[in-house]
matplotlib code that plots the C-alpha trace (Angstrom):
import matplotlib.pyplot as plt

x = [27.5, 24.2, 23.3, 22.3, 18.8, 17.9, 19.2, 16.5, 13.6, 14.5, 11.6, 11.9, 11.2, 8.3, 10.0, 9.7, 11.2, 12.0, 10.4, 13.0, 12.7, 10.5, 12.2, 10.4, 11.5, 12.0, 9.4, 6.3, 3.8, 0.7, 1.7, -0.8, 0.1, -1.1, -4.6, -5.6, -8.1, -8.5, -8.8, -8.1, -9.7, -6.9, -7.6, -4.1, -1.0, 2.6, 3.8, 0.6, 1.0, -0.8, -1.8, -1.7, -4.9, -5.8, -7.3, -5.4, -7.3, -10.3, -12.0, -13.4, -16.2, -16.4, -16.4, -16.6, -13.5, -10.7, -6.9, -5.0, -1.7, 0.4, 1.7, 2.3, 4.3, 4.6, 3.4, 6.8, 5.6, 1.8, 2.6, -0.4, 0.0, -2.0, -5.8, -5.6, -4.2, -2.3, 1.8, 2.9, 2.0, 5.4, 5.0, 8.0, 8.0, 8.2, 11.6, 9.4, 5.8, 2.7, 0.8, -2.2, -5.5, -8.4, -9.6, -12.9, -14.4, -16.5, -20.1, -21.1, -22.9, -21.1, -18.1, -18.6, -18.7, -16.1, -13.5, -14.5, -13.5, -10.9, -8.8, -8.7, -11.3, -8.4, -7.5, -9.9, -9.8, -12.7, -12.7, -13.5, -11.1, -9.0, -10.1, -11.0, -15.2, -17.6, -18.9, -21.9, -20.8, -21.9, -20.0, -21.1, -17.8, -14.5, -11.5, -8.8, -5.3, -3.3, -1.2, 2.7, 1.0, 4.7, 8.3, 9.9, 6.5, 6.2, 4.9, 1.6, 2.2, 5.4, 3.6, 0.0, 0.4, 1.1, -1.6, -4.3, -8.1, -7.1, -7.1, -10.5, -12.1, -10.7, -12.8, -16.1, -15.3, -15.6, -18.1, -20.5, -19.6, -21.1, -23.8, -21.8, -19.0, -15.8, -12.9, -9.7, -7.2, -4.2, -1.5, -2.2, -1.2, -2.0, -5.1, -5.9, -9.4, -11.1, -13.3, -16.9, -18.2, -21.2, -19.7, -16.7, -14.9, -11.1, -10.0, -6.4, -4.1, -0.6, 2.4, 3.2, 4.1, 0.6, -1.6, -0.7, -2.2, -5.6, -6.5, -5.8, -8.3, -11.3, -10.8, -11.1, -13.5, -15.9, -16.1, -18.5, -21.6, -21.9, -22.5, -21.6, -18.1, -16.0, -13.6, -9.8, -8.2, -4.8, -4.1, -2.6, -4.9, -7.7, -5.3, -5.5, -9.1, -9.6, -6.9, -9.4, -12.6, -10.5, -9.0, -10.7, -7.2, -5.8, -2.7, -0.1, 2.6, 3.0, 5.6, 7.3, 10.3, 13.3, 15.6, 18.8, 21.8, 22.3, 19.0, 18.8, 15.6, 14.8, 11.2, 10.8, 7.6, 8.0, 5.3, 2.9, 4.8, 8.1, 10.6, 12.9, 16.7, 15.7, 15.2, 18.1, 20.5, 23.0, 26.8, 27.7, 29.9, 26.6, 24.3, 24.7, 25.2, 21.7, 18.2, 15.5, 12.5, 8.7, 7.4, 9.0, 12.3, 11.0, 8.2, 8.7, 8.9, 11.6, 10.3, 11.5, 9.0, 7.3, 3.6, 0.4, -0.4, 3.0, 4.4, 8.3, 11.2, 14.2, 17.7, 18.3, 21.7, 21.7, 22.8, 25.5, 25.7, 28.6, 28.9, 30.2, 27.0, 24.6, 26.1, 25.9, 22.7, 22.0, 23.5, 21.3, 18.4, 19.4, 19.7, 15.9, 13.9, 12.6, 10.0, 11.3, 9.7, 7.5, 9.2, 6.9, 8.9, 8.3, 8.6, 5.9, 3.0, 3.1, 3.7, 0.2, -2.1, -5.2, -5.7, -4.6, -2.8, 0.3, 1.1, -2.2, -2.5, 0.8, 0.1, -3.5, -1.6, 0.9, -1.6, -4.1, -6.8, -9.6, -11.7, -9.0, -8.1, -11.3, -12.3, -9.3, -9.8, -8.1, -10.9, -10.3, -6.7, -4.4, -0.7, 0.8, -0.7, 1.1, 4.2, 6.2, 4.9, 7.2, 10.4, 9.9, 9.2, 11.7, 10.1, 10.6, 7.3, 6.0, 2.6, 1.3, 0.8, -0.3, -2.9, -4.0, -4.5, -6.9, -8.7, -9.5, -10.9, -12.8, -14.4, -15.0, -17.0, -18.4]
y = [18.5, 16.7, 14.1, 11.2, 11.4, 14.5, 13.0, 10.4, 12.8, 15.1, 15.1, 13.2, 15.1, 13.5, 11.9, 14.2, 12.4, 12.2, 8.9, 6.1, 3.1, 0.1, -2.3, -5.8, -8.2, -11.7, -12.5, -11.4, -12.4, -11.7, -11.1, -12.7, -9.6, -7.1, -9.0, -8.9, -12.2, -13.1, -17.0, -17.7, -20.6, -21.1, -21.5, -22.2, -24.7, -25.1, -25.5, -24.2, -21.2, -18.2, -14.9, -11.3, -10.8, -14.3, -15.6, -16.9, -17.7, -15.6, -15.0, -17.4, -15.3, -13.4, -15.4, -12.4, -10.8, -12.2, -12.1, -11.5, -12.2, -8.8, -10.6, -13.7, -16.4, -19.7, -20.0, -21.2, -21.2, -21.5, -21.3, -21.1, -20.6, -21.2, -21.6, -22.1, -18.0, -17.2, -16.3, -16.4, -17.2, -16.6, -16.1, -16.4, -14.4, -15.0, -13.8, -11.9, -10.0, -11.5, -9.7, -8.2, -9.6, -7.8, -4.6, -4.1, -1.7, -1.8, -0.3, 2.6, 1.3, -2.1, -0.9, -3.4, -6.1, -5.5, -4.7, -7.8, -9.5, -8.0, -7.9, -4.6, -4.7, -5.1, -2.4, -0.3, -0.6, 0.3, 2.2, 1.2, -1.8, -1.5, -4.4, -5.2, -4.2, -6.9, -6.8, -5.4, -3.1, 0.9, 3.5, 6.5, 8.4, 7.1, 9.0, 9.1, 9.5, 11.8, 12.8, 11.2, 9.2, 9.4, 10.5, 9.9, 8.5, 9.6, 12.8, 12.2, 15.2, 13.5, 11.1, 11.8, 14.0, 11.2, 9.5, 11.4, 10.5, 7.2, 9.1, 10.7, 7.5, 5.7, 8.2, 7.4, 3.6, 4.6, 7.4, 3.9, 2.5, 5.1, 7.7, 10.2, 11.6, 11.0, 13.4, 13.4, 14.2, 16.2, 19.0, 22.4, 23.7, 20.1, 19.7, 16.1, 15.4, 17.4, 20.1, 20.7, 16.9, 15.2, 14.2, 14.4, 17.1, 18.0, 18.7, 20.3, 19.9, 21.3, 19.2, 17.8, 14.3, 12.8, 14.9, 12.5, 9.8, 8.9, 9.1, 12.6, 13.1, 11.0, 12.7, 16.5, 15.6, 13.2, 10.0, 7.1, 6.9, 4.2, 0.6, 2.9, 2.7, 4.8, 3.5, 4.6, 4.0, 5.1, 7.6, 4.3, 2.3, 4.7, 5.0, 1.0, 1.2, 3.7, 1.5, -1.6, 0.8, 1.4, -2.0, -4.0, -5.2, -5.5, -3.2, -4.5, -1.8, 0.9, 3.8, 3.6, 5.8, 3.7, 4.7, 3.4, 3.3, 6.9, 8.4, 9.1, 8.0, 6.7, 6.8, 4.2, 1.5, -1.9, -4.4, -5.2, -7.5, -7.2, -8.8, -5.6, -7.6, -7.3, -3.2, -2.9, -3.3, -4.2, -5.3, -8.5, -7.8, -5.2, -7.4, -7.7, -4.2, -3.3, -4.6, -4.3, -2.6, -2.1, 1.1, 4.4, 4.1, 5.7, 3.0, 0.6, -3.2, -5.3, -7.8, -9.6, -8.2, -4.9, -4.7, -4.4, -0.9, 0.6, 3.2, 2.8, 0.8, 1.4, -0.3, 0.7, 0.5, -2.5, -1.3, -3.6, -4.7, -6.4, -9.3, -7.1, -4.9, -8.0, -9.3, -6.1, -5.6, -9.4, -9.3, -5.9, -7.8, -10.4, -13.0, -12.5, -10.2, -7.5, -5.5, -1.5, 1.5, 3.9, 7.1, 10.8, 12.4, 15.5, 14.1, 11.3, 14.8, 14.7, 11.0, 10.0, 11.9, 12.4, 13.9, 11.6, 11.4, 8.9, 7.6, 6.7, 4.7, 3.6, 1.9, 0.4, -1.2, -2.5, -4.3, -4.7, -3.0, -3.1, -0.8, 2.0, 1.6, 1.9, 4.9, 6.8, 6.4, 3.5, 1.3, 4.3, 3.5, 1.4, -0.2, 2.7, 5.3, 4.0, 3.5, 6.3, 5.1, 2.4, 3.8, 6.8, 4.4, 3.3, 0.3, -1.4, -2.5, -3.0, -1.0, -2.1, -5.5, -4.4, -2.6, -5.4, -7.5, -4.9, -4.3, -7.9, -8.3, -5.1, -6.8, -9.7, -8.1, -5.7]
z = [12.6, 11.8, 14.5, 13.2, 14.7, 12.9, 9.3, 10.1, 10.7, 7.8, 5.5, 1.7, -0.8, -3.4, -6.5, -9.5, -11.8, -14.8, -15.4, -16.7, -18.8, -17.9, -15.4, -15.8, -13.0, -13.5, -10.6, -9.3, -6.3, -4.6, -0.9, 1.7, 4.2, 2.2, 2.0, 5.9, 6.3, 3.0, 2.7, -1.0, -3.3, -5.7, -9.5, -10.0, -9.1, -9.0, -13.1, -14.2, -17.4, -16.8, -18.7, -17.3, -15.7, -15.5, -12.1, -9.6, -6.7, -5.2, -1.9, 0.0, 1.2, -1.4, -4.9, -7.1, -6.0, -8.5, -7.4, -10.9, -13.0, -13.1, -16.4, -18.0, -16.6, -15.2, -11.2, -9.4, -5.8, -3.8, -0.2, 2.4, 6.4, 9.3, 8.9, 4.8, 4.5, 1.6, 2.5, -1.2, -4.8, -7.1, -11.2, -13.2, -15.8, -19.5, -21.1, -23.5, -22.8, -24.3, -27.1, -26.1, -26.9, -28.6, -27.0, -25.4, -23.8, -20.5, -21.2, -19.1, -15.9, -16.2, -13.9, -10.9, -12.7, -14.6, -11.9, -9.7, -12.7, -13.7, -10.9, -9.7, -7.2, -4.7, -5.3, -2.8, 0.5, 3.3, 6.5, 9.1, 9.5, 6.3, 4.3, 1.0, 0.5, 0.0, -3.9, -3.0, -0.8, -1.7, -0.1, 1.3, -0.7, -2.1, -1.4, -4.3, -3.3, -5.9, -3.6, -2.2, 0.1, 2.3, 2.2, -0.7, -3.1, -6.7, -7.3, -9.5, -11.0, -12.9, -14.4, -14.3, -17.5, -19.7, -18.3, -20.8, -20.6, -18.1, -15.2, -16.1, -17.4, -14.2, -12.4, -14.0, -13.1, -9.6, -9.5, -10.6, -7.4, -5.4, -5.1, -2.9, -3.6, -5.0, -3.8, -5.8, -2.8, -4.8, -4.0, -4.1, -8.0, -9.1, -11.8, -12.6, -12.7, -15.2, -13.5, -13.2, -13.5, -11.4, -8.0, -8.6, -5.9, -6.2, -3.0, -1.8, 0.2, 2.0, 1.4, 5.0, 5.1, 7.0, 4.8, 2.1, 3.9, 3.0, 7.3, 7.0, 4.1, 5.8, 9.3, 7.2, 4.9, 6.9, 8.2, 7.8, 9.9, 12.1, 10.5, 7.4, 5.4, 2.8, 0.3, -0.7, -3.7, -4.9, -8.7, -10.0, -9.7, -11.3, -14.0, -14.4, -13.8, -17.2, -19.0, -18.3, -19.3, -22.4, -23.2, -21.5, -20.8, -16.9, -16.8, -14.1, -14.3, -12.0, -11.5, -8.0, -6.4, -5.8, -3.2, -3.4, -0.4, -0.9, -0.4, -4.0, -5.7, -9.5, -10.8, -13.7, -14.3, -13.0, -12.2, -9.2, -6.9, -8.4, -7.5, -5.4, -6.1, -9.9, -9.5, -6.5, -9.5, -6.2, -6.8, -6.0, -2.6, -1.7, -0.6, 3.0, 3.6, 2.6, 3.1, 1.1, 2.3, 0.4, 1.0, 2.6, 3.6, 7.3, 7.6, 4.9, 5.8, 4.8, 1.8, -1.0, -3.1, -3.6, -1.8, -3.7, -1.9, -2.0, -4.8, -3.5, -2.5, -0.9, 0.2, 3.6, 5.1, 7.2, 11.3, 12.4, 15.8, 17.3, 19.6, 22.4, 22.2, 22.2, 25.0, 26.9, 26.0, 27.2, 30.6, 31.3, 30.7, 33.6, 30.4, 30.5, 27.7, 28.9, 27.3, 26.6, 27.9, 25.7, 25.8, 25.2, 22.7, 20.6, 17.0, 17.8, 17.9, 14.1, 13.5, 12.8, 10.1, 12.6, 15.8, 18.0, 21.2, 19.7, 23.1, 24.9, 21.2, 21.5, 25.3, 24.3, 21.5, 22.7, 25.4, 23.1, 24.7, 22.0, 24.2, 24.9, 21.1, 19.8, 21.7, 20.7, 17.1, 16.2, 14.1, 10.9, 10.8, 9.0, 8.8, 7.2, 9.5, 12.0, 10.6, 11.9, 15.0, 14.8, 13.8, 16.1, 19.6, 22.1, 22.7, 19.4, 18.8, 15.5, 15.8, 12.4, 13.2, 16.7, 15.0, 12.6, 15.6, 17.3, 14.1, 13.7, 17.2, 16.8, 13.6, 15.1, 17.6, 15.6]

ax = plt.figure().add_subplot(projection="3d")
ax.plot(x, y, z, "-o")
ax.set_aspect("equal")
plt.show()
């Protein structure tokens, strides 16, 4: 028999499709967490109609940057949090998709304009710290992520074909944004990018789970300098970003793996910030046996709707505790809480997709020593690098947003 323990580390194979029907959710929304220290200037209220790829609200700091409608709707919630930071922004959908307005097409040489304005500017995401670049920000390269970035993600390779000249066009858009290099990070046996253009490097690699993190790319391919930066962006979005060159139009769908209780996945498009009860498809009577998690099913976090970086969902089977067990656990503790050890284990040596040591990281952040952190290596991660981190640890601790904290205080000193 299986122990449970090993059911949990057994790897997920990529989603492979085939790719199902469009499932549009009845709400979307722009999640504050997935935008680390942005301070939004809204555009927008409560009641107000929008259009897809209208404005919403952009950065305080950073004007240019506009924060889009995945489609048309009506804005049903604005909720901000401590300091003026965004928590939600809610669109009900129209019953019925807006037609498209007249195409246009972005000029060669005008791609930074036109993706601060068109919303997908977002969409990359610097290292060192993990946030979104400045608008005048150059890179030294960008790092294209055609690869299942974890367990269980859709395998570009289903649905990349069907993508024709986007993918390639989408390319260009970026190559404008820098005058290194761009590498397309794919499988081995993939082909995406066409070959033999200015730049523009395809790159291979094995199928572990952490080489499909964009970490793992950076740390094998090169870093940035000191004071400099590099960019990542992920397939779907390049695909966007050649449907906007084309269109001129801001495409919101993406394909995403859902996992349902089972462990069996569905690929299908839905939108940015869907709504995850409208694409659980859940029976009444199910609801409190499951939870609802954004992301991986080992590493994902439980949401209500589907993050702006993530290419799955899952419902998780929901762990019950009884009474008895609390109590126990309670009276151990002296009635007090007490924090939980971090335990060496073997599985945490491949957790994270660079080299290194997972539990000196682990200790500097859970006491957030910046200095320990930073020397180790810390300052080129993000969330999801550390996310097995978390679900591997005895101690419970949620090393994402242990992480976050240590980024923002490197940053600040930086």
């Amino acid at each position: 028999m299986i122990g449970l323990n090993a059911i949990r580390e057994r790897r997920i194979r990529p989603a492979a499709g085939p790719v199902g029907a469009l499932r549009r959710p009845d709400r979307v929304a722009l999640v504050g967490a997935d935008y680390p220290g942005l301070r939004p200037v809204l555009l927008v209220a409560e009641g107000d109609r929008v259009r897809a790829g209208q404005a919403l609200f952009t950065d305080r700091h950073h004007p240019e940057v506009a924060f889009v409608a995945p489609a048309s709707g009506i804005v049903e919630t604005v909720a901000l949090g401590a300091g003026r930071r965004l928590s939600v922004l809610v669109v009900r959908l129209d019953a019925a998709p807006e037609r498209d307005p007249p195409t246009k097409e972005v000029r060669v040489g005008g791609a930074r304009a036109a993706l601060l304005a068109g919303g997908l500017w977002p969409a990359f995401r610097r290292r060192p710290y993990g946030r979104i670049p400045a608008p005048d920000e150059v890179p030294e390269a960008i790092f294209v992520n055609a690869m299942p970035d974890r367990d269980g993600a859709p395998d570009p390779q289903a649905v990349l074909a069907e993508a024709g000249p986007g993918f390639d066009r989408g390319l260009d858009m970026v190559a404008e944004l820098t005058g290194g290099a761009v590498f397309v990070c794919q499988r081995r046996g993939a082909a995406f990018a066409t070959p033999g253009r200015e730049r523009i490097c395809t790159v291979y690699f094995p199928d572990p789970a952490a080489a499909g993190l964009s970490s793992h790319h950076i740390a094998r391919l090169g870093a940035p300098a000191p004071g400099g930066s590099v960019w990542t962006v992920g397939w779907q979005d390049v695909v966007a970003m050649g449907e906007l060159a084309r269109t001129g139009r801001y495409h919101g769908q993406r394909v995403i793996a859902f996992h349902d209780g089972r462990g069996e996945a569905a690929l299908f498009p839905t939108l940015l910030g869907a709504e995850l009860s409208d694409l659980a498809d859940l029976p009444g009577d199910a609801g409190a046996a499951f939870r609802l998690v954004s992301g991986a099913r080992i590493g994902g976090r439980e949401a209500r709707f589907l993050g702006r970086y993530d290419t799955q969902a899952a419902l998780v089977p929901v762990r019950r505790v009884s009474l008895f067990d609390r109590l126990a656990k309670h009276l151990a503790a002296g009635g007090k809480p007490r924090p939980k050890p971090i335990l060496p284990r073997a599985a945490l040596d491949t957790a994270l997709p660079v080299a290194i040591p997972p539990v000196p990281l682990m200790r500097a952040l859970a006491i957030g020593d910046v200095e320990a952190a930073e020397r180790l290596g810390a300052r080129g991660l993000v969330e999801e690098d550390v996310a097995r981190l978390t679900h591997l640890c005895t101690s419970g601790s949620d090393y994402g947003r242990l992480l976050r904290r240590v980024l923002d205080r490197m940053e600040g000193a930086a």
